[in-house]
N, CA, C and O atoms as a printed pandas DataFrame, in Angstrom:
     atom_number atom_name residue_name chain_id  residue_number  x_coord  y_coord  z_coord
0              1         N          UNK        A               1   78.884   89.216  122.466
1              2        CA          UNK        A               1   78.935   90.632  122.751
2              3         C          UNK        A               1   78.476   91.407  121.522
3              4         O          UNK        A               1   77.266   91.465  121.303
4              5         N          UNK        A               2   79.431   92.074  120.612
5              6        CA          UNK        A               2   79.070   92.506  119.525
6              7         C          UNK        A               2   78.423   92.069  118.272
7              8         O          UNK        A               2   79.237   92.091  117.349
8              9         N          UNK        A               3   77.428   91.741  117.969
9             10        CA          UNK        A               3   77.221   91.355  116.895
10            11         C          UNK        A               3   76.952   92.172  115.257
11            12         O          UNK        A               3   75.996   91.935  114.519
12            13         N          UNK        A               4   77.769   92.888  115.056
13            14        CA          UNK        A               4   77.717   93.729  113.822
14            15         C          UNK        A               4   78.968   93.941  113.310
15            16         O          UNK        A               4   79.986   93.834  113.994
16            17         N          UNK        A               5   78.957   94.228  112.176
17            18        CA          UNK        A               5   79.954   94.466  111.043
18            19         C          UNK        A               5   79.673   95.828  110.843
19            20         O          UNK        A               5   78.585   96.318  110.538
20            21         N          UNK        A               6   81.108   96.595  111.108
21            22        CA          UNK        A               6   80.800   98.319  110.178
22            23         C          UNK        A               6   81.093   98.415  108.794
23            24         O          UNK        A               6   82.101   98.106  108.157
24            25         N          UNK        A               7   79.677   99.056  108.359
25            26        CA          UNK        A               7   79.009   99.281  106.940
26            27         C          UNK        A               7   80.657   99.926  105.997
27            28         O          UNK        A               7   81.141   99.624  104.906
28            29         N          UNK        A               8   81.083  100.897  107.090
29            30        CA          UNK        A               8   82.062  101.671  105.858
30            31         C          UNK        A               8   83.639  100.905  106.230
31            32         O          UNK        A               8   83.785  100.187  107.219
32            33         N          UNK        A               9   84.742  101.212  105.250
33            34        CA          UNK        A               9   86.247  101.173  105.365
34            35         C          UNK        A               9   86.695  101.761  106.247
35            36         O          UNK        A               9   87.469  101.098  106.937
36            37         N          UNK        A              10   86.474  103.190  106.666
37            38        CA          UNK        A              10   86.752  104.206  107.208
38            39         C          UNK        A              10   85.582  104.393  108.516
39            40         O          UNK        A              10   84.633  105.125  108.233
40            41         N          UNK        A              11   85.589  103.848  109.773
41            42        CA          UNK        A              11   84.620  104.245  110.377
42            43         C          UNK        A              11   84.876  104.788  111.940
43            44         O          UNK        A              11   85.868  104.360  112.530
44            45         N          UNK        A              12   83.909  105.807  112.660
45            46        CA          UNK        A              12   84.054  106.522  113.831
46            47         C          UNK        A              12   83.720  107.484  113.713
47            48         O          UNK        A              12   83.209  107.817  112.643
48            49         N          UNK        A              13   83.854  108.353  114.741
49            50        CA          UNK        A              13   84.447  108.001  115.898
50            51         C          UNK        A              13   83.775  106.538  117.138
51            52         O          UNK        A              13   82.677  106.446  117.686
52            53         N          UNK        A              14   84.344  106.101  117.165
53            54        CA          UNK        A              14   83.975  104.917  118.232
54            55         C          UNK        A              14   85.019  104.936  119.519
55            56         O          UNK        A              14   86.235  105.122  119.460
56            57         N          UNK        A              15   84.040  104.642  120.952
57            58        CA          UNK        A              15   84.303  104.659  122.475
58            59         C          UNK        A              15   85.509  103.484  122.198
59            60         O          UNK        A              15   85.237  102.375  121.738
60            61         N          UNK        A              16   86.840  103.905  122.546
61            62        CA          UNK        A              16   87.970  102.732  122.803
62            63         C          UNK        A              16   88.185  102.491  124.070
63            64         O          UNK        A              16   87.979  103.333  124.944
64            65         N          UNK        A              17   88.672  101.182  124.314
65            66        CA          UNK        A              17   88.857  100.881  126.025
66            67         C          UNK        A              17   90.922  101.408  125.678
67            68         O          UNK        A              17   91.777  101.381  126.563
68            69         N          UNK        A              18   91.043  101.598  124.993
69            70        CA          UNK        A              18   92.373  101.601  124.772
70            71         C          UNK        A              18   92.705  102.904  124.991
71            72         O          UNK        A              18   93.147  103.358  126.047
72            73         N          UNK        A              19   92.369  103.827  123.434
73            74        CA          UNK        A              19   92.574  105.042  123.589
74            75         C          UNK        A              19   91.711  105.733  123.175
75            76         O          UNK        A              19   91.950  106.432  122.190
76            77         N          UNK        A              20   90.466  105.760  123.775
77            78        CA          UNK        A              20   89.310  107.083  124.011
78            79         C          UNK        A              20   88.189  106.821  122.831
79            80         O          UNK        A              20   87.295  105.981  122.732
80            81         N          UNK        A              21   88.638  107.946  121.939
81            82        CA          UNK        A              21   87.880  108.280  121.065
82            83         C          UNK        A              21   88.909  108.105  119.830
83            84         O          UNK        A              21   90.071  108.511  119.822
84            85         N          UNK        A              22   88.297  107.470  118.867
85            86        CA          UNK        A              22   89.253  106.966  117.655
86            87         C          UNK        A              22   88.490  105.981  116.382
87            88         O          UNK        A              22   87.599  105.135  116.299
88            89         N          UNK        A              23   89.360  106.615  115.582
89            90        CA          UNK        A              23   88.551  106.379  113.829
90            91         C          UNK        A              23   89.349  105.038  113.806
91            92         O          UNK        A              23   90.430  104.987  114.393
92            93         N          UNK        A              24   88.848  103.932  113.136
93            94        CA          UNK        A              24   89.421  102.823  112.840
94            95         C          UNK        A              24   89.277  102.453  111.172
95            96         O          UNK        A              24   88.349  102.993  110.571
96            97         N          UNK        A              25   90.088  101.640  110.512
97            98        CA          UNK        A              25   89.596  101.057  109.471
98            99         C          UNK        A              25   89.758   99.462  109.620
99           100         O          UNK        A              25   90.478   98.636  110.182
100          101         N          UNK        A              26   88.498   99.554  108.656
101          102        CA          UNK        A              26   87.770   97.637  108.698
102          103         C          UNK        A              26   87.895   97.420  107.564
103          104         O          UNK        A              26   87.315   98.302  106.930
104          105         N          UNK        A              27   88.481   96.498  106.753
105          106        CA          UNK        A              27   88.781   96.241  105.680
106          107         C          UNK        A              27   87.905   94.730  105.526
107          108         O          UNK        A              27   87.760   94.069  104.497
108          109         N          UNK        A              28   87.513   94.508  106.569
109          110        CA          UNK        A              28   86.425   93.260  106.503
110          111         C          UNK        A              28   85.481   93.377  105.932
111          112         O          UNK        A              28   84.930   94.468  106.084
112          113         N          UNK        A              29   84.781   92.347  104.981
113          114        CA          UNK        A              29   83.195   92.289  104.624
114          115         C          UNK        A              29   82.168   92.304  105.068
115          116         O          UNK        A              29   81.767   91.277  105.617
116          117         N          UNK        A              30   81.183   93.678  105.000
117          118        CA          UNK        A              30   79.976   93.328  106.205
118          119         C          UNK        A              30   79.637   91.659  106.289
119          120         O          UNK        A              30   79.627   91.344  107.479
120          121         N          UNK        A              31   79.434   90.810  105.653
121          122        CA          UNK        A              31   78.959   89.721  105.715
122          123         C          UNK        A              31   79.568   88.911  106.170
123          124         O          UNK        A              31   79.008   87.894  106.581
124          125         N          UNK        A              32   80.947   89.076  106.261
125          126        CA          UNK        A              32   81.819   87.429  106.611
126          127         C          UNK        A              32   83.021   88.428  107.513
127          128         O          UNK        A              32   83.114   89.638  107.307
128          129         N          UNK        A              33   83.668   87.876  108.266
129          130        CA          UNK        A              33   84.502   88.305  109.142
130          131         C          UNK        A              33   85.572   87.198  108.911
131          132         O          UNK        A              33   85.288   86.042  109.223
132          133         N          UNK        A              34   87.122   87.578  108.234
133          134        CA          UNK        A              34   88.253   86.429  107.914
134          135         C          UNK        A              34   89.190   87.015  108.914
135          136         O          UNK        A              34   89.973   87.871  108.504
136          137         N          UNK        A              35   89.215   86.690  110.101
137          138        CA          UNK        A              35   89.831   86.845  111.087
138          139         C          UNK        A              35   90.703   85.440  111.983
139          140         O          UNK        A              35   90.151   84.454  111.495
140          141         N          UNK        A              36   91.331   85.129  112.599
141          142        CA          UNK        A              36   91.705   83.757  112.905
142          143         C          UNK        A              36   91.601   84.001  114.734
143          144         O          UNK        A              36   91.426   83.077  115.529
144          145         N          UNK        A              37   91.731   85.219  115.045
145          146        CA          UNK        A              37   91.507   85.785  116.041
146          147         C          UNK        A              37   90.601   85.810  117.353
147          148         O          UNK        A              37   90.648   85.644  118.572
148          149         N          UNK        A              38   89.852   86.087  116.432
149          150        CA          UNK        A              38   88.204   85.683  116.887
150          151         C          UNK        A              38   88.424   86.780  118.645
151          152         O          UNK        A              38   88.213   86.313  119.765
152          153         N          UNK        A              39   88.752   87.824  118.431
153          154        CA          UNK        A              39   89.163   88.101  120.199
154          155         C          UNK        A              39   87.866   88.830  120.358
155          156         O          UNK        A              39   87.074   89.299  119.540
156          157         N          UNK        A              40   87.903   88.761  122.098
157          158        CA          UNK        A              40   86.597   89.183  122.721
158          159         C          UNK        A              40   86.467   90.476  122.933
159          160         O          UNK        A              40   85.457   90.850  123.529
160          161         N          UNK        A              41   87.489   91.487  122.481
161          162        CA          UNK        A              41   87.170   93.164  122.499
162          163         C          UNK        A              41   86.961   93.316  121.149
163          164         O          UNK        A              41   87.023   94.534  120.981
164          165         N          UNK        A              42   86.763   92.828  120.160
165          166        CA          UNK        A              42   86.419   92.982  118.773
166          167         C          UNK        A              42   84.894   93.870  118.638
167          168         O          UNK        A              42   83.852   93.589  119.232
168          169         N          UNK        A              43   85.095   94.891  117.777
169          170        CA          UNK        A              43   84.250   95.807  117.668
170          171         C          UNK        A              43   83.296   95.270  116.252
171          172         O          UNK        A              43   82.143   95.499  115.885
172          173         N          UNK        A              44   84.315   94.531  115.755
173          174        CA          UNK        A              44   82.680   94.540  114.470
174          175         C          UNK        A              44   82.218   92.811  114.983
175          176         O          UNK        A              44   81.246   92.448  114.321
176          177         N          UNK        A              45   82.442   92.303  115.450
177          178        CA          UNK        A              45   81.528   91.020  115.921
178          179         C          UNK        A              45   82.554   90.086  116.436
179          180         O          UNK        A              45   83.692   90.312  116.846
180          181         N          UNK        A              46   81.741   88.742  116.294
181          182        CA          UNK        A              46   82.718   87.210  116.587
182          183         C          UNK        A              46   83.023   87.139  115.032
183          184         O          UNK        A              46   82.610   87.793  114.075
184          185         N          UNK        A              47   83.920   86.074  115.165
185          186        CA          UNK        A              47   84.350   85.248  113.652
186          187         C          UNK        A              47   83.314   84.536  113.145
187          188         O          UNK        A              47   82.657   83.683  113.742
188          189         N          UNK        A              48   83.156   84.997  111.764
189          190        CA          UNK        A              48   82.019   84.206  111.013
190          191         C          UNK        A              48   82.844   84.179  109.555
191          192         O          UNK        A              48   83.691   84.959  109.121
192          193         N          UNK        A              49   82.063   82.562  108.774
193          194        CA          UNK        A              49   82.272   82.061  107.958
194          195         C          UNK        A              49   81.888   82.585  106.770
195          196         O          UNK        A              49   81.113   83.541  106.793
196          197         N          UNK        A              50   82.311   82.113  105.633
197          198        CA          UNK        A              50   81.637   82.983  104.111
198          199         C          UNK        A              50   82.547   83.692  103.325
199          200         O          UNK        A              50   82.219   83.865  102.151
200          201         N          UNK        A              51   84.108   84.349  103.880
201          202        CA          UNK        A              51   84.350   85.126  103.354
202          203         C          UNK        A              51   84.625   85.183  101.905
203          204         O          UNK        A              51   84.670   86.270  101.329
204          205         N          UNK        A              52   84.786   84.209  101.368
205          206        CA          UNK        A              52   85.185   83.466  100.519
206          207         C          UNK        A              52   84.330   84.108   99.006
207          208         O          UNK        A              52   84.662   84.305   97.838
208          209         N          UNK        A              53   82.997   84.285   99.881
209          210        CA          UNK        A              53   81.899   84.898   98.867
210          211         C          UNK        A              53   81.776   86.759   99.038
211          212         O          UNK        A              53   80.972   87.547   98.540
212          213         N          UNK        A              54   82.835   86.954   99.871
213          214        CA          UNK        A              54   82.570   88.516   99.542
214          215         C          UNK        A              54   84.304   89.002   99.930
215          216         O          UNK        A              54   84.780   88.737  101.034
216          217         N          UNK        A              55   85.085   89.707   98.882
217          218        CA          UNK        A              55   86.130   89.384   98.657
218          219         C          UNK        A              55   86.418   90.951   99.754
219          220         O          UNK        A              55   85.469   91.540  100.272
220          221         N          UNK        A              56   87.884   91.398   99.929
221          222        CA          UNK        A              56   88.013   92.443  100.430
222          223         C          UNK        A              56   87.899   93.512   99.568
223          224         O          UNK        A              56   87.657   93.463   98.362
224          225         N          UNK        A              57   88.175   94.931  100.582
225          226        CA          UNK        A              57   88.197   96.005   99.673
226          227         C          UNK        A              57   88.984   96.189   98.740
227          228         O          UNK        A              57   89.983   96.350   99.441
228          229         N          UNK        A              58   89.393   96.309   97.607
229          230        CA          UNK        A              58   90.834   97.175   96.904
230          231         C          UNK        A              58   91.342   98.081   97.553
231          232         O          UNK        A              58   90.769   98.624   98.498
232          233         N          UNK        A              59   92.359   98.345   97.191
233          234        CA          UNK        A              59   92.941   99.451   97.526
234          235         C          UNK        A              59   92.781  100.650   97.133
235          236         O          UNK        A              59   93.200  101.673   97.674
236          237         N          UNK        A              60   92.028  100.517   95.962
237          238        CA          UNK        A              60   91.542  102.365   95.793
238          239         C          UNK        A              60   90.165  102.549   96.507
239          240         O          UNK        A              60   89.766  103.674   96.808
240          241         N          UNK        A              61   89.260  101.114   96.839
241          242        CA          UNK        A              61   88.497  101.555   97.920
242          243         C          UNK        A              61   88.933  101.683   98.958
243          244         O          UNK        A              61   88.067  102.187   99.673
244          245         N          UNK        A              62   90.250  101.427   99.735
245          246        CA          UNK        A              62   90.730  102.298  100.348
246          247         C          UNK        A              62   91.572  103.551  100.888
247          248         O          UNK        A              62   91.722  104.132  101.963
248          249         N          UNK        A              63   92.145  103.683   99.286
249          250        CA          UNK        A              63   92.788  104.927   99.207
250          251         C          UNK        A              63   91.305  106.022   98.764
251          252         O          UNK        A              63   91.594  107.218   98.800
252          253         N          UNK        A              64   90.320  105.815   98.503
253          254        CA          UNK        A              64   89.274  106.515   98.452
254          255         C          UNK        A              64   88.818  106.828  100.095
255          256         O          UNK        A              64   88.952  108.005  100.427
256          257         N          UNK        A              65   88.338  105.964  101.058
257          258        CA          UNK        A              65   88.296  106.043  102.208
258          259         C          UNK        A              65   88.970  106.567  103.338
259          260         O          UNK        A              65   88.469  107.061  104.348
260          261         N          UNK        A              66   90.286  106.384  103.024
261          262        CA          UNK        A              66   91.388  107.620  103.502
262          263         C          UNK        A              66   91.440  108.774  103.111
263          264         O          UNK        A              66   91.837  109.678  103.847
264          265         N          UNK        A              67   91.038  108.975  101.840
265          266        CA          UNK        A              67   91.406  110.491  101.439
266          267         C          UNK        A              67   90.299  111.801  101.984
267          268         O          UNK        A              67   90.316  112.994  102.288
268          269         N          UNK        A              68   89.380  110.649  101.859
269          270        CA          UNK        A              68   88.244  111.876  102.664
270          271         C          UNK        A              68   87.801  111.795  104.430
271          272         O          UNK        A              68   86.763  111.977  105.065
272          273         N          UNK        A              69   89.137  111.439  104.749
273          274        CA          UNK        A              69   89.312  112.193  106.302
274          275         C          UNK        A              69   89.545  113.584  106.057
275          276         O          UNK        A              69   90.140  114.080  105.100
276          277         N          UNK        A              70   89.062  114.101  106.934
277          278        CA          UNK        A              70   89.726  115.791  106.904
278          279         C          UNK        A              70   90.586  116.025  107.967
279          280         O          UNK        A              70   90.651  115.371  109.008
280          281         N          UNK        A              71   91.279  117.048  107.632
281          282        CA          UNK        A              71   92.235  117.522  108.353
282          283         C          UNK        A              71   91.904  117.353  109.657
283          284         O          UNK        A              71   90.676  117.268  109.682
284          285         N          UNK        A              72   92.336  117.260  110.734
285          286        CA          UNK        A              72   92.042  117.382  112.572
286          287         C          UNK        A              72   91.356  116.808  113.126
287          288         O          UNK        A              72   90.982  116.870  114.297
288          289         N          UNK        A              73   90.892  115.586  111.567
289          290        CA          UNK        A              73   90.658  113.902  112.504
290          291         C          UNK        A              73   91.592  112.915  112.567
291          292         O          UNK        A              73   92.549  112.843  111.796
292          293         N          UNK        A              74   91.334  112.060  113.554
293          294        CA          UNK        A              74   92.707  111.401  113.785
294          295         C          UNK        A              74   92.286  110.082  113.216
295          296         O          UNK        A              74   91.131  109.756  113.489
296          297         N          UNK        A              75   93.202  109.005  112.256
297          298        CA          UNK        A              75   93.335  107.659  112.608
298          299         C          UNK        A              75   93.816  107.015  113.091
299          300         O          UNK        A              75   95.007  107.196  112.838
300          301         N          UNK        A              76   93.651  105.973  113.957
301          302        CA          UNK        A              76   94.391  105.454  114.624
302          303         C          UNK        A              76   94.277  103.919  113.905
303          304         O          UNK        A              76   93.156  103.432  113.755
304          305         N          UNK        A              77   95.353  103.259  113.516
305          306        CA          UNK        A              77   95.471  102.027  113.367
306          307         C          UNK        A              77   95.730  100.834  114.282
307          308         O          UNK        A              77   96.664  100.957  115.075
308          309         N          UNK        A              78   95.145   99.878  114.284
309          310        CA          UNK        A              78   95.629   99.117  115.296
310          311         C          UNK        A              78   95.989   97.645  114.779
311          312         O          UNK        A              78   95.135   96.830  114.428
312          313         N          UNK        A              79   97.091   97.462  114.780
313          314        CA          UNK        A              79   98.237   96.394  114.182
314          315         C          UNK        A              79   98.390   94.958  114.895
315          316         O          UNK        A              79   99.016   94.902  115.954
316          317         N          UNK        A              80   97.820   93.781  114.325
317          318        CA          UNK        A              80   98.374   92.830  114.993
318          319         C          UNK        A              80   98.595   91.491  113.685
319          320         O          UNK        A              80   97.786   90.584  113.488
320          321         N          UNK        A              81   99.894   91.705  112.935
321          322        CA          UNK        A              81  100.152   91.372  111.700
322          323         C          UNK        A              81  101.365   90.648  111.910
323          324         O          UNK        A              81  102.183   90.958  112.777
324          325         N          UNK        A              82  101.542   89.262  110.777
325          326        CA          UNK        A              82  102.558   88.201  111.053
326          327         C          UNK        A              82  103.501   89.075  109.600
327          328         O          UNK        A              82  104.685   88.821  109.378
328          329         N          UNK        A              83  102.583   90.215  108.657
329          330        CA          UNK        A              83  103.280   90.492  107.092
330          331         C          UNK        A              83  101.919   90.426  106.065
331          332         O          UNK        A              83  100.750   90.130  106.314
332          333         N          UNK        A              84  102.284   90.646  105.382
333          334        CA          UNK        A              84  101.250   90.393  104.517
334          335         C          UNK        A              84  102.214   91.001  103.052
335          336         O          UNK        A              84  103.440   90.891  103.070
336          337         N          UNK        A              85  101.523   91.600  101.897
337          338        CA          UNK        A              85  101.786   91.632  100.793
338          339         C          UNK        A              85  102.673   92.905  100.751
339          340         O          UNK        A              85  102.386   93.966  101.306
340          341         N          UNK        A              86  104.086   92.596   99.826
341          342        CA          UNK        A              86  104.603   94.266  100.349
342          343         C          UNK        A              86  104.535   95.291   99.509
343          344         O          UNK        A              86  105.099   96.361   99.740
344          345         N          UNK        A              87  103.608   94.980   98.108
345          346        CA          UNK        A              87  103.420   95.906   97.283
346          347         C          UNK        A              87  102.074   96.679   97.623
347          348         O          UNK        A              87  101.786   97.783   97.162
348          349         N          UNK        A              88  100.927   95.588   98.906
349          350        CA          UNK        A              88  100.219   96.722   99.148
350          351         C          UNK        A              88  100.294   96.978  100.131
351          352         O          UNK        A              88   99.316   97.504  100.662
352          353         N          UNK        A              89  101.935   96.656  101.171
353          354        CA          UNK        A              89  102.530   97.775  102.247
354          355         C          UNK        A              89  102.612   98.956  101.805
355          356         O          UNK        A              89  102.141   99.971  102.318
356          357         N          UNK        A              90  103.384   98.827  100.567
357          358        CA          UNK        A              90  103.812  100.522  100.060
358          359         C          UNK        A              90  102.718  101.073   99.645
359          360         O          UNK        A              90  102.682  102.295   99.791
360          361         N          UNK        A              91  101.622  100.478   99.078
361          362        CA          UNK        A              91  100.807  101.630   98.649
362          363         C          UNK        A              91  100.017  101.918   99.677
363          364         O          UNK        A              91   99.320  102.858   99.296
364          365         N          UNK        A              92   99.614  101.512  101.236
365          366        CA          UNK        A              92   98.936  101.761  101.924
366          367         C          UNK        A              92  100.210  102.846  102.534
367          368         O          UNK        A              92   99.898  103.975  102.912
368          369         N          UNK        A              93  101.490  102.419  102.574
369          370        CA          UNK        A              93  102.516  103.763  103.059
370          371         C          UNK        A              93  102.340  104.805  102.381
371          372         O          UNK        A              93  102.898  105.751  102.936
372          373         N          UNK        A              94  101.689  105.171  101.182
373          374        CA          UNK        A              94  101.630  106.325  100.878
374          375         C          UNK        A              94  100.490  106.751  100.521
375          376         O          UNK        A              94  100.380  107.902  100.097
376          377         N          UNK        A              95   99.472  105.956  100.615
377          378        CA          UNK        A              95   98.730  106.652  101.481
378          379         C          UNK        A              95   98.325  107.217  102.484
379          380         O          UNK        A              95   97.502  108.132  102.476
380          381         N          UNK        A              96   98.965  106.638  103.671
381          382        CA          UNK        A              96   99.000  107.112  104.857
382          383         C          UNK        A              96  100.166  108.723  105.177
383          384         O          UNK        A              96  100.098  109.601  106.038
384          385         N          UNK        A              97  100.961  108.535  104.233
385          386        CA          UNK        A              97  101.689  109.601  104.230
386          387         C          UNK        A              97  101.285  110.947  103.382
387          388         O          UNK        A              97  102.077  111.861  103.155
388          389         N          UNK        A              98   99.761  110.909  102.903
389          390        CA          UNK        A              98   99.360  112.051  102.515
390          391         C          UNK        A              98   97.699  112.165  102.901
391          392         O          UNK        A              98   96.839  112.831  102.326
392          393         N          UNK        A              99   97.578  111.330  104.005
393          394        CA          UNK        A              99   96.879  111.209  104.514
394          395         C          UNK        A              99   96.554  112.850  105.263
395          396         O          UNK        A              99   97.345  113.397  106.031
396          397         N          UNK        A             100   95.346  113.382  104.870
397          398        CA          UNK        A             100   95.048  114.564  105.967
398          399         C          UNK        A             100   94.889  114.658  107.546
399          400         O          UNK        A             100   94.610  115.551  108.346
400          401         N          UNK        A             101   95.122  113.646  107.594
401          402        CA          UNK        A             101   94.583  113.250  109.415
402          403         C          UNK        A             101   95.387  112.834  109.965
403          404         O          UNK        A             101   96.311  112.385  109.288
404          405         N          UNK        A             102   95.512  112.733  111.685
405          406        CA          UNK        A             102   96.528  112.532  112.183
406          407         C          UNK        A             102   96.731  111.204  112.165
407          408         O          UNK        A             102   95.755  110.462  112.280
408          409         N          UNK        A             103   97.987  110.690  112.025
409          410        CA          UNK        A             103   97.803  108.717  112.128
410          411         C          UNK        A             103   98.584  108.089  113.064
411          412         O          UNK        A             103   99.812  108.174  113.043
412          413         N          UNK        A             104   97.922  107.416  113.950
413          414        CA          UNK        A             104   99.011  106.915  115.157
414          415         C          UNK        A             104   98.639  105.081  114.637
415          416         O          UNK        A             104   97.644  104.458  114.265
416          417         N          UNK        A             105   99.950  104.810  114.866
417          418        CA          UNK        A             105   99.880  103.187  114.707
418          419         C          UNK        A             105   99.551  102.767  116.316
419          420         O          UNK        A             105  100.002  103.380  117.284
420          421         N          UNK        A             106   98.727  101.668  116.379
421          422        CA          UNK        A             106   99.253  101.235  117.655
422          423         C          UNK        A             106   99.164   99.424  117.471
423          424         O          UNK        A             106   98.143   98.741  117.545
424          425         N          UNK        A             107  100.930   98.839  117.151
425          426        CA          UNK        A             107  101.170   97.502  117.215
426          427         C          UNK        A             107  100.506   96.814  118.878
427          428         O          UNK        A             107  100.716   97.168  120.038
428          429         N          UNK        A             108   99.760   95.847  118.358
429          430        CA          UNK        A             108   98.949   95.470  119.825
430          431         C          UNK        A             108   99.943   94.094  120.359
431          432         O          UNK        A             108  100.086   93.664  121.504
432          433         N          UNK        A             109  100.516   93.633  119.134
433          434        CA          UNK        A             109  101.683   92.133  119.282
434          435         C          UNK        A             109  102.086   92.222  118.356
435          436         O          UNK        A             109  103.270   92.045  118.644
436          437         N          UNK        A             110  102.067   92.391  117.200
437          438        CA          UNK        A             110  103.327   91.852  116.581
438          439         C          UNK        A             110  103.099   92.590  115.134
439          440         O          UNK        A             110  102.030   92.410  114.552
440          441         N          UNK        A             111  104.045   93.367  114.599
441          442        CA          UNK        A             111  103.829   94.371  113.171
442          443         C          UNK        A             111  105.031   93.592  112.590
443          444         O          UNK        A             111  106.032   93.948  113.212
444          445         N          UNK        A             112  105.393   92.508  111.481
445          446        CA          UNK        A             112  106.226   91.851  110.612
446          447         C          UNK        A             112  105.791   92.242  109.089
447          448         O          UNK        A             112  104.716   92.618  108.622
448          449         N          UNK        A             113  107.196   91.975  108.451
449          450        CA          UNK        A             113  107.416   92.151  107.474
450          451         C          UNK        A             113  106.392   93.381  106.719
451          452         O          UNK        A             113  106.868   94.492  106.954
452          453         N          UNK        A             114  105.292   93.443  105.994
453          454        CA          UNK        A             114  104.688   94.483  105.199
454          455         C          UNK        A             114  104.224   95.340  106.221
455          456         O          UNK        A             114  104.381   96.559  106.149
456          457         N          UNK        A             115  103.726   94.843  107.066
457          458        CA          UNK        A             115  103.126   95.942  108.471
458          459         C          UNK        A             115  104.381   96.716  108.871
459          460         O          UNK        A             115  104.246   97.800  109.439
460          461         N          UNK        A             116  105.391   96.306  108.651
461          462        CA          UNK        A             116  106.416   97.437  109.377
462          463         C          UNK        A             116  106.374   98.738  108.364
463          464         O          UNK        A             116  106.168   99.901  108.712
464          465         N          UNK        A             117  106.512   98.467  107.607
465          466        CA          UNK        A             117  106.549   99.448  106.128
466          467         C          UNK        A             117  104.932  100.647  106.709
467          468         O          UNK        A             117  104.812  101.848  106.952
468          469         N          UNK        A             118  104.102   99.590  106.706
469          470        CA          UNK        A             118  102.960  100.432  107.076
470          471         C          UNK        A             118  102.701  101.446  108.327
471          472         O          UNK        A             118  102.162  102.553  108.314
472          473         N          UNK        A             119  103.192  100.798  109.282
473          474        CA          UNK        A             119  103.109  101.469  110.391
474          475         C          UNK        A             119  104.365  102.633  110.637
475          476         O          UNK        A             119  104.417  103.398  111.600
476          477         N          UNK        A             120  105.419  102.554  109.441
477          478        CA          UNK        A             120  106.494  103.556  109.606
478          479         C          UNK        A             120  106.144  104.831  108.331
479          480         O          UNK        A             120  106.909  105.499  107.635
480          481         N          UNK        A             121  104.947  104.792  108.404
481          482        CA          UNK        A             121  104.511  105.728  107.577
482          483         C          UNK        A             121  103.579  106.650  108.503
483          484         O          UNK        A             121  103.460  107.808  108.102
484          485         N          UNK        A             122  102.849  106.283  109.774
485          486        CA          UNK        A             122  102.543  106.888  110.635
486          487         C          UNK        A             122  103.205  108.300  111.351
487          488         O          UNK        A             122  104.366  108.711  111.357
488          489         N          UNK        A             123  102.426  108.648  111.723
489          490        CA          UNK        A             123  102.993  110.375  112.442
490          491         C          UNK        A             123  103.423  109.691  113.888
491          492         O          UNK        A             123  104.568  109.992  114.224
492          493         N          UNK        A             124  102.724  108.841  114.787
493          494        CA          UNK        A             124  103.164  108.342  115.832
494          495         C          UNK        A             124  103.014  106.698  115.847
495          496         O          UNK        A             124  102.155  106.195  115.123
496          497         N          UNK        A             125  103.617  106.098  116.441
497          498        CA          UNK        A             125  103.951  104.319  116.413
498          499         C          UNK        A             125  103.771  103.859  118.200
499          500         O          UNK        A             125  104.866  103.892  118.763
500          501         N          UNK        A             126  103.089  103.622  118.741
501          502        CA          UNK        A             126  102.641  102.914  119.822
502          503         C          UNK        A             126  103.055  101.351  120.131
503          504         O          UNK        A             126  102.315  100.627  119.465
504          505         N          UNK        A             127  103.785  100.751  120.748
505          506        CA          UNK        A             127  103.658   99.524  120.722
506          507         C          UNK        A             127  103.720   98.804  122.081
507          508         O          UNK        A             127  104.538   99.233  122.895
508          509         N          UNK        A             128  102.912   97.715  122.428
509          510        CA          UNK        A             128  102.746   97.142  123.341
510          511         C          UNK        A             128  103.302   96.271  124.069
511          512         O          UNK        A             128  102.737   95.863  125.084
């Protein structure tokens, strides 16, 4: 189906089968996709190999990427996390909490351990 990777951290508006119209962030490498997932509504492609050679964003490339939403655009996150690291739960929680834009979480299965932190920093929490 899809075969592309989005260029930026911060990207949209993009057509959702979920909920409409909505900004997403990709913290993936255009080049390699480290996903285990591999699911068939995936917007930046299938699972591909490599990542290894192109590392993720930092976090001030993504506290840079958040900050220049403007006001009375929305992000919407979409959560499907076993935990991850909880020192960069909190700093993605506060970023999201001075975030200019509106932020709805939406857990698709399962938000554990650092993802909870993250997604309770949201203006609205969705879960499936």
């Amino acid at each position: 189906m899809a075969t592309f990777l989005w260029d930026d951290i911060v990207f949209g508006p993009i057509h959702s089968r979920r909920v409409g119209r909505s900004l997403g962030i990709n913290l993936l490498p255009r080049e390699a996709k480290v996903c285990t997932f591999d699911c068939v509504y995936c917007e930046c492609g299938g699972l591909k190999r490599g990542a290894e050679k192109h590392p993720l964003p930092t976090l001030a490339q993504v506290r840079e990427a958040i900050e220049a939403l403007a006001e009375g655009e929305e992000l919407i996150i979409e959560i499907n996390c076993p935990g991850g690291d909880v020192w960069a739960g909190f700093e993605i929680f506060g970023m999201l909490q001075s975030c200019k834009a509106h932020t709805e979480a939406h857990v698709i299965a399962m938000a554990a351990s650092a993802a909870t932190t993250v997604i309770s920093a949201c203006e609205t929490v969705l879960a499936s």
